[in-house]
N, C-alpha and C positions, 0 to 999 in steps of 0.2 A: 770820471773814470780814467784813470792811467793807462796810456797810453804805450803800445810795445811791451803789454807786461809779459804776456807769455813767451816771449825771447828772452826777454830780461830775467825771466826765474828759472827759464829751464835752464840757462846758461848755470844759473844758482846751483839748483837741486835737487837736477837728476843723479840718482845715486847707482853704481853701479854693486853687483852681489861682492868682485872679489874684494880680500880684504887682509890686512893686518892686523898686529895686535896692537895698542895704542898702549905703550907702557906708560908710565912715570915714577919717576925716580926722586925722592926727596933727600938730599944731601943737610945734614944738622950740624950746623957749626954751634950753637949755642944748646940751648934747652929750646923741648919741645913746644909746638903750638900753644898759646894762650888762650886759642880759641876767639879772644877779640881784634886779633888785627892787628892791631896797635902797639905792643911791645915784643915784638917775635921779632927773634934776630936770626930765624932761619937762609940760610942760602939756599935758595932754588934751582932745581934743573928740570927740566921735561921736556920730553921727547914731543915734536907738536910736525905731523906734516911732511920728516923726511929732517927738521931742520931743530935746534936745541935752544929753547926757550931759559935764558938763566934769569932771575933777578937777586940780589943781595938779601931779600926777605920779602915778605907778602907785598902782594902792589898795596900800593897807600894812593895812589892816581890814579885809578883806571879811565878809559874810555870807552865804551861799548858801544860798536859800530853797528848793531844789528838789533831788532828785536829780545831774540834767540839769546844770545850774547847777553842780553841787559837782562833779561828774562833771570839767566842761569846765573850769572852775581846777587840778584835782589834775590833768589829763592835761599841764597846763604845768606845773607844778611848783612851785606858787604856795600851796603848804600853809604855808609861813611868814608868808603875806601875809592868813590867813584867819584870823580870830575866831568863827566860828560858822558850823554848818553846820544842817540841819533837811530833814526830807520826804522817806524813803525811800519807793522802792517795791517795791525788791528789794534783795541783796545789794549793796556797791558793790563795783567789777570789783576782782579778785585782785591786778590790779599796782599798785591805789592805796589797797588795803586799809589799809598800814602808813602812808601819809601821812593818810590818814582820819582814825585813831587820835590822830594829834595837833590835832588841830582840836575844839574844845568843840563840842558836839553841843547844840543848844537845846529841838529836839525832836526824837525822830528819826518819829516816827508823821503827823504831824501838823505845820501852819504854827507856828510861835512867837507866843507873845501881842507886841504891838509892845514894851510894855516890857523883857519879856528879849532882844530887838533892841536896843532903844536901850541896853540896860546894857553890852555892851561893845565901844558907842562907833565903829561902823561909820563909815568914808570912802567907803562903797560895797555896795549891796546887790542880788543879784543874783539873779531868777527864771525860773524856765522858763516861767511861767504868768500871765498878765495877772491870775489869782483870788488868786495871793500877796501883790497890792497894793490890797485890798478892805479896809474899816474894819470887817471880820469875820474879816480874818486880822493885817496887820502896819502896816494902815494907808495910806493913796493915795501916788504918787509926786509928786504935789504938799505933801504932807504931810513929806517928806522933805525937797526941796526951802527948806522955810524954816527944816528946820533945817542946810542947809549938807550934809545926805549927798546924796550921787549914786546915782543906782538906773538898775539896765540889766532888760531883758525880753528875753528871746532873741526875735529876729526869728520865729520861727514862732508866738508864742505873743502878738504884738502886738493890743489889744483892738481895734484897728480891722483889720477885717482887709482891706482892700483893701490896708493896708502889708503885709499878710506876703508875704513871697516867696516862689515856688514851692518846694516841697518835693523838691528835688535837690539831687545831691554838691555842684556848685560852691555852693549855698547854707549847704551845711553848713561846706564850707571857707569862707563867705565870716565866718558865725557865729567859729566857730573861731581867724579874725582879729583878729574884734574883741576876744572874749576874751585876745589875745596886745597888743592897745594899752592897755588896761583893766590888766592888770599890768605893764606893760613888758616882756613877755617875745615881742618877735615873731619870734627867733630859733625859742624853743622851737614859736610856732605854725607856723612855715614848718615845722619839722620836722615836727608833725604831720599838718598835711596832703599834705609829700610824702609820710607812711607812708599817708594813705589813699587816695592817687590808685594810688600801688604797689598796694595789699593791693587795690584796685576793681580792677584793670587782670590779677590774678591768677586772680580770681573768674569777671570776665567769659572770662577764655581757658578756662578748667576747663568751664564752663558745665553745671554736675552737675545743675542742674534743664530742662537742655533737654527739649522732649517731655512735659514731666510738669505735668498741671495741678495746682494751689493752693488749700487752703482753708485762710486765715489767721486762726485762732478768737481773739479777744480776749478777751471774758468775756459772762455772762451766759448762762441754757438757754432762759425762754419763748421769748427773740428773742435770737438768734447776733449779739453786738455784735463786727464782723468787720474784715480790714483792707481799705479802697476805693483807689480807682484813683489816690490823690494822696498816698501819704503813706509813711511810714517800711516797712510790710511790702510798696507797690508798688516801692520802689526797690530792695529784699532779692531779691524776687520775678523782676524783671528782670534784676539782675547775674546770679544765678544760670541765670537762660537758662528759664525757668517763665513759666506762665501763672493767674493770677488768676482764680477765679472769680466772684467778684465788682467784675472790672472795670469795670461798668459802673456801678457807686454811686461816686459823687462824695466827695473827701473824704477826707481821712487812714485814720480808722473811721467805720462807719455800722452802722446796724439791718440785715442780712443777711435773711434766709432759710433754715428748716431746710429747705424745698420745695426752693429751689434747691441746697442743697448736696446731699441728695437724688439730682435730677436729674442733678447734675452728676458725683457718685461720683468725687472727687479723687483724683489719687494720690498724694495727700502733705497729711497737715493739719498748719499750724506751730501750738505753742499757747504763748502766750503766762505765762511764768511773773511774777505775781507775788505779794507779799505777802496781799495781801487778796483774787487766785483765784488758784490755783497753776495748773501744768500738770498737776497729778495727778489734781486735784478733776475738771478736764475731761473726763481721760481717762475717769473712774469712770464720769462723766456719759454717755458717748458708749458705753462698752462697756454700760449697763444701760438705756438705751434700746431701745424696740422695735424701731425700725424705723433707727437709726443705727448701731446694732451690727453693723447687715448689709453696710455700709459696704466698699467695698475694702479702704482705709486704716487703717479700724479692723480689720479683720479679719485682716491684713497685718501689722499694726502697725507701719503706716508713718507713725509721728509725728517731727516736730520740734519740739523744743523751745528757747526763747529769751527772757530775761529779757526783763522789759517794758522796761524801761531800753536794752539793745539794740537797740528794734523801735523808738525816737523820734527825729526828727532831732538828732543833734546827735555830739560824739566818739566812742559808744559803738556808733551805728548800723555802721559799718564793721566792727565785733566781728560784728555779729548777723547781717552777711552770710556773715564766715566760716563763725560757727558752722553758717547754714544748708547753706553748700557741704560742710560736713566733714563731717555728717548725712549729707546727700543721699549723698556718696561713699562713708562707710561701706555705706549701707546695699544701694547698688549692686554694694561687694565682697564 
């Protein structure tokens, strides 16, 4: 198990409500998108963080520092355009397993030292997380900057955070976008995001968690690091027609309460699968407790389970709501 993770992510992913608008702007010196990547001579500009991301036309090198990041290139289709990948935190999803595969992996536990970065020669490097561009992992985005690479931050993860934008669908699509002008592929993004407005618009009519309250376990047993009222497990929480109980903590995750979950006796706990705490380790946790064991849910064994990578904004969150509604319905039939 990893150790110091809940420092290390909250520093990540605590998201705050206020919010900008996360434009971009695509400048056409040539003819439009080809769609493949590969012959676009478009000049690029986008807005990314507060700071103007240019490149001369689609990256033909990327590197993807993060999951999330690797996640959102391979769901366009952009594995030919990638030199390196690094940062898992769980599985990568089953339909982009096989494009994963071709992509050089730098590290997959952990950030990459900057020089195994700069060895194969990145036009573009791209993270979930404002801590991937620290002179402790791959070096500053000003640092790239003079050398001529271009570096993006997913809008949720921007270190100032009065730029991030609210943690909602239209912001994931808006994410989504820019990853689709970054490659040239904004066919392939429009496709994406009409599959997620579709696959939202499915969930919301099902509404398998109406009636039934929520407790979204993250990780951690002294203190329940849980999901709050602004972030990837409330927008899961709500399509599905559920109720949070820890709505009232501000924030993507935050430090919970076992009193309140307790109190509250959910009926339904999502827990969070990843690499370094599983959803198993939880379970153990929660059924050999004194006084958690007694639990509805646990006793029920009313759990849902959902990759950490699912539960973040960005491509995969749309997965982590099915998952939740196919849970939820099973377990109703």
């Amino acid at each position: 198990m990893r150790t110091h993770t809940s420092t290390r992510r909250r520093s990540r992913i605590s998201l705050p409500t206020a919010a900008v608008t996360v434009a971009a702007a695509l400048t056409l010196t040539a003819c439009g998108s080809s769609g493949d990547g590969a012959d676009d001579a478009a000049s690029i500009s986008l807005d990314n963080c507060g700071r103007t991301v240019t490149l001369d036309g689609p990256a033909q090198r990327a590197v993807t520092l993060n999951q999330g990041a690797t996640e959102s290139a391979l769901a366009l289709g952009a594995e030919s355009q990638m030199v390196g990948t690094a940062y898992l935190d769980d599985t990568v999803a089953p339909q982009w397993q096989s494009a994963y595969r071709t992509v050089p992996v730098l590290n997959e536990s952990d950030y990459p030292s900057r020089e195994a970065v700069l060895e194969v020669r990145p036009d573009l490097v791209l993270a979930s997380y404002a801590s991937a561009f620290d002179d402790k992992a791959v070096g500053t985005r000003e640092s790239f900057d003079d050398l001529g690479v271009a570096t993006y931050i997913s809008p949720f993860g921007c270190p100032d955070k009065s730029m991030r934008p609210p943690v909602a669908w239209d912001s994931i699509a808006a994410e989504i976008t820019d990853n689709g002008v970054l490659f040239g592929r904004e066919s392939e993004a429009d496709t994406e995001v009409t599959h997620l407005r579709e696959t939202l618009a499915g969930i919301e009519s099902a509404a398998a968690g109406r009636g039934r309250s929520f407790f979204w376990y993250d990780s951690n047993t002294d203190v329940p690091y849980v999901g709050a009222n602004a972030g990837g497990p409330q927008l899961i929480i709500d399509a599905v027609g559920g109720t949070n109980i820890f709505s009232g903590l501000d924030g993507s995750w935050a430090d919970g309460s076992w009193e309140t979950v307790l109190k509250a006796n959910p009926d339904v706990i999502v827990l969070a699968d990843a690499s370094w705490d599983t959803a198993e380790e939880k379970k153990a946790y929660l059924r050999a407790d004194p006084a958690l064991r007694d639990l509805t849910a646990v006793r029920e064994n009313a759990f849902v389970v959902v990759p950490f990578s699912a539960s973040t904004p960005g491509p995969r969150l749309i997965e982590g709501a099915a998952l939740v509604g196919e849970q939820l319905g099973s377990s109703r039939g």
